[in-house]
N, C-alpha and C positions, 0 to 999 in steps of 0.2 A: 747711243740710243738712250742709255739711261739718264744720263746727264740733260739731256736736249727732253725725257720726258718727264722730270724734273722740274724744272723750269716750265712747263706747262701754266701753273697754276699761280708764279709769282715769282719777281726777280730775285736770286739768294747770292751768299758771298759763297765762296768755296768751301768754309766751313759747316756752312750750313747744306750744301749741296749733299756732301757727302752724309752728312748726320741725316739727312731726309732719306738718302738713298739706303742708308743702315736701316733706318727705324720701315721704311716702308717695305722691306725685304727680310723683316723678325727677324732684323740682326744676322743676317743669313751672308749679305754684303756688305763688306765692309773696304768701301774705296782708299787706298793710299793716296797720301798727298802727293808722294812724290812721281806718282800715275794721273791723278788728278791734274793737276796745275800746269800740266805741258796738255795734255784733252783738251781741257778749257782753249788752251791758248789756237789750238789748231780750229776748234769748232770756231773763235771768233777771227781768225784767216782767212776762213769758210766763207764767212760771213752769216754764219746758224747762230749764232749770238752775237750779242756786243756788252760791251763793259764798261763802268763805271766806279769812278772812285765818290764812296758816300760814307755816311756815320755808321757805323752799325748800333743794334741794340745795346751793347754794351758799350757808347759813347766811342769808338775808337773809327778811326781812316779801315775802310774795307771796300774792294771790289766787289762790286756787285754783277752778276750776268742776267739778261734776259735774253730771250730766246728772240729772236726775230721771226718775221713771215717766214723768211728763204727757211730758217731753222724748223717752222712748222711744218712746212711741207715734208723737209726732209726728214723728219718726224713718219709722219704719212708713210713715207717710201720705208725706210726700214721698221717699221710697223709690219707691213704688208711683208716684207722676206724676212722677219721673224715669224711670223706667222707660218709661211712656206716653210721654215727650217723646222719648227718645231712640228710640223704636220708630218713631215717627210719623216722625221725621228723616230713620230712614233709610229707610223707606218711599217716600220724597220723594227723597233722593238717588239711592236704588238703586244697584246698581253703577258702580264707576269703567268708562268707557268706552277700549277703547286706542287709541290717536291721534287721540284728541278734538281739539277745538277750544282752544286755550288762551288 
């Protein structure tokens, strides 16, 4: 879901996927490549992306992904049952109690 909400806004290589997903998450997520690059490859199986070999900024050979229709949609879909999961959560947690038990 993060990868495919990523790609939203513009096609990136893997390098930068991940450096978007750090910086937009205050550094909170920090994706491994070696978690990354097998992702990618199942989302464009999928067919929620597709790839291309292009320059990147720094003048080198880089895969680049965009997100396709099918990828937006299914965007959409786990949107909506994140949504459900984190509702349900906190549902379940309810508020922090003060001088709880710790």
């Amino acid at each position: 879901m993060l990868v495919l909400r990523t790609l939203v806004l513009s096609p990136l290589h893997g390098y930068g996927i991940s450096k978007a997903i750090r910086a937009n998450s205050s550094e909170a997520l920090d994706i491994e490549f070696g978690s990354l690059y097998p992702a990618l490859k199942r989302l464009e199986v999928k067919g929620w992306v597709s790839a291309k070999w292009e320059v990147s900024e720094n003048n080198r050979k880089a895969k680049y992904y965009r997100l396709t229709a099918a990828g937006r949609k299914q965007l959409q879909r786990e949107h909506s049952k994140w949504a459900e999961f984190v509702s349900a959560v906190a549902q379940i947690m309810g508020p922090v109690a003060e001088g709880g038990n710790k």
